[in-house]
Phi, psi and omega in degrees: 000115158299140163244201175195130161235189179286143151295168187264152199322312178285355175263350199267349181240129210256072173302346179293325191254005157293298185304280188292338159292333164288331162268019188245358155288321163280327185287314154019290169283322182300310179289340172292316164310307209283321183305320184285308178300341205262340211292073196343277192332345167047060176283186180315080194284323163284351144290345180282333192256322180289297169347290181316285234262336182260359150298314182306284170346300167291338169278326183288327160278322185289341162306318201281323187277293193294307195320332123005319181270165184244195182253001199272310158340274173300330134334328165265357183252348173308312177288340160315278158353251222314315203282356185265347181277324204263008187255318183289323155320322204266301207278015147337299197296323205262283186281059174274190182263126151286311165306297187300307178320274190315315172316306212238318178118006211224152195247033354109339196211152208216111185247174167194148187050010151102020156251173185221139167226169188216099179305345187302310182311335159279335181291336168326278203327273233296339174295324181278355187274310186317304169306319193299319189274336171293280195320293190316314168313322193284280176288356139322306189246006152221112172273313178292087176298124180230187176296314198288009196254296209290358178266319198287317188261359163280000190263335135004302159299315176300311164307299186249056162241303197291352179299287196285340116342263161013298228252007158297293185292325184291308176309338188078031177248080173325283177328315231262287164336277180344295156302312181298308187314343198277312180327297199284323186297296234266010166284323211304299177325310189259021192273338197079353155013077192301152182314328182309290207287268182349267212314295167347290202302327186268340152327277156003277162326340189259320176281340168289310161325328191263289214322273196352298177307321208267324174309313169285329183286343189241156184299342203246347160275318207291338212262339180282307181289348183258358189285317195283004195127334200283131172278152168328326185268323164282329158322307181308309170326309171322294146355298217266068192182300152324310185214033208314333167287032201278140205265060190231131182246029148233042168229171198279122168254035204297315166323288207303311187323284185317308188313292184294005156292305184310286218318317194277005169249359147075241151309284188234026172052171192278339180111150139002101164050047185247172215168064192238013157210139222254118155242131186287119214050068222277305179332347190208239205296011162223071169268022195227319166300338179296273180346327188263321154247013123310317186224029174056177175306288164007292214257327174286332172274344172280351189284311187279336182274293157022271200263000151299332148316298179301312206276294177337302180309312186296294188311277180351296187267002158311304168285356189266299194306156160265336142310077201320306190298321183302337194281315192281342174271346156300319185277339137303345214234349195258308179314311209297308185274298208314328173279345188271342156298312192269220178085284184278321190268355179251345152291329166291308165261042182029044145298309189257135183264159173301169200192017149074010168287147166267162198274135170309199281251041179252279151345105170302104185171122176311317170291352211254351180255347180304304184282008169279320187282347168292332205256348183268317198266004177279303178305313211310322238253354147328310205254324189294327164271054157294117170240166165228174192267140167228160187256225215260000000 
């Protein structure tokens, strides 16, 4: 007769994936620091870094906490989630921040007691917990894979993406949209789908990508985009990612601006808390440029190994569970920081045009290190509810 017990406490906590969120947190406070001293506008700054330090704090219980759950748990508790995200999403539209809504265009952020969060970042979590449990469920109960099962499960998916898409597109937060889509490619992929169906769909995905493109570049896409919504400021955004040096000195050069912050620290950067070119909201989505002129190409690449560490531990233990719901909320919660990485850092050298994410557990801003830190105590609580067989 077989049993099953705990591994003992050090084999049960995953320091591979512990090590690099904890140094991507200090530098983190460090590069906040420096964003801050620099800041024309001369904010709080130790009240703004205690701000910080107590998100961390508050992610290190919640790490601490989720690691705990279990899968049987979280399996009852998923539909919970989803349905408190998507009620915190709906009552957005009506209590959003206004001030910030004129700052950014996006209805997205929420304040109360003079802090401000944005629930899209938990609605992450509970989506990527949603998808694991439909596809597991899904595939429970059709072990015999056909086109038509596999169809079954693509309207499956799409029922509870589209609620939350919606309800995005009404805030206007185009980044934010991304990331999910990034989420649903990537279980779709690991969903077991057949190729037939894959391969198409991503055709697709390439010809709605060039049409796009070609639609913002011309007088005549652009003028088809403005029927549908698209505002002034994404266009501009287009532009300046197209021609971030572009010679108009009443549009925002926040592009060109990174670029030459990165460009001027050269190898090995100016050292600790140097500063010699001012980018605007350096503090959060262009927090890679302190880094990039401070510590050089170096210092930038210990940052992408960082977190190539970090996304490698999260694939380990993806590939390590035996728990079909554990695999798929890994490969969501892996989709999730990898795209705010590459994203935030190919926008920061202009690979990319911006789309206002933040680099995870870097960037200043609370919701956004809380819900990195759920999807960190999620992989942990993989390896931490872990048993093995032993015999009689």
């Amino acid at each position: 007769m077989e049993k099953t017990k705990k591994l003992n406490i050090d084999n049960r906590i995953d320091y591979g994936v512990i090590l690099p969120v904890f140094l991507l947190s200090l530098i983190g406070i460090l590069s906040l620091y420096v964003a801050l001293d620099h800041d024309p506008n001369r904010p709080e700054i130790a009240s703004m870094l205690i701000k910080q330090g107590l998100w961390y704090l508050i992610g290190v219980v919640s790490i601490v906490v989720i690691m705990h759950f279990n899968s049987k748990l979280l399996w009852r508790l998923t539909p919970v989630f989803y349905g408190i995200g998507l009620l915190m999403m709906g009552l957005l539209l009506k209590f959003y921040d206004p001030y910030l809504e004129q700052q950014t265009g996006s209805k997205n952020w929420i304040s109360f007691g003079g802090t401000t969060f944005q629930p899209s970042e938990l609605m992450k979590i509970a989506f990527i917990l949603m998808l694991a449990y439909v596809v597991t469920m899904h595939n429970v109960k059709h072990r015999e894979r056909t086109l038509k099962t596999d169809g079954i499960l693509i309207g499956k998916i799409a029922l509870v993406t589209l609620p939350v898409i919606v309800l995005i597109l009404l805030q206007k937060d185009f980044g934010t949209m991304l990331v999910f889509i990034a989420i649903v490619a990537g279980v779709f992929l690991m969903s077991g789908i057949s190729w037939k169906i894959i391969l198409p769909v991503f055709l697709a995905g390439l010809i709605l990508g060039a049409g796009m493109i070609y639609l913002v570049t011309t007088d005549t896409g652009r003028e088809l985009l403005n029927k549908v919504g698209f505002k002034a400021y994404q266009f501009e955004r287009i532009d300046l990612w197209m021609n971030p040096f572009h010679n108009d000195q009443n549009r925002s050069f926040q592009p060109a601006l990174a670029i030459t912050a990165i460009g001027s620290g050269g190898l090995f950067g100016k050292g600790f808390n140097v500063s010699d070119v001012y980018v605007p909201v350096r503090e959060s989505d262009m927090i890679f440029t302190v880094v990039g002129e401070n510590f050089g190409f170096i210092g930038s690449c210990f940052i992408i190994l960082l977190y190539f560490i970090l996304i490698y531990r999260m694939i380990r233990v993806c590939f390590e569970t035996n728990n079909e719901f554990y695999a798929y909320l890994a490969t969501g919660i892996i989709m999730m920081i990898l795209f705010h990485v590459f994203e935030n850092i190919g926008a920061n050298i202009g690979l990319l045009p911006l789309t206002g994410i933040p680099l995870p557990f870097i960037s200043q801003g609370g919701s956004s290190i809380l819900g990195n830190m759920i999807g960190v105590g999620l992989i942990l609580s993989m390896k931490y509810q872990k048993e093995t067989v032993i015999g009689d």
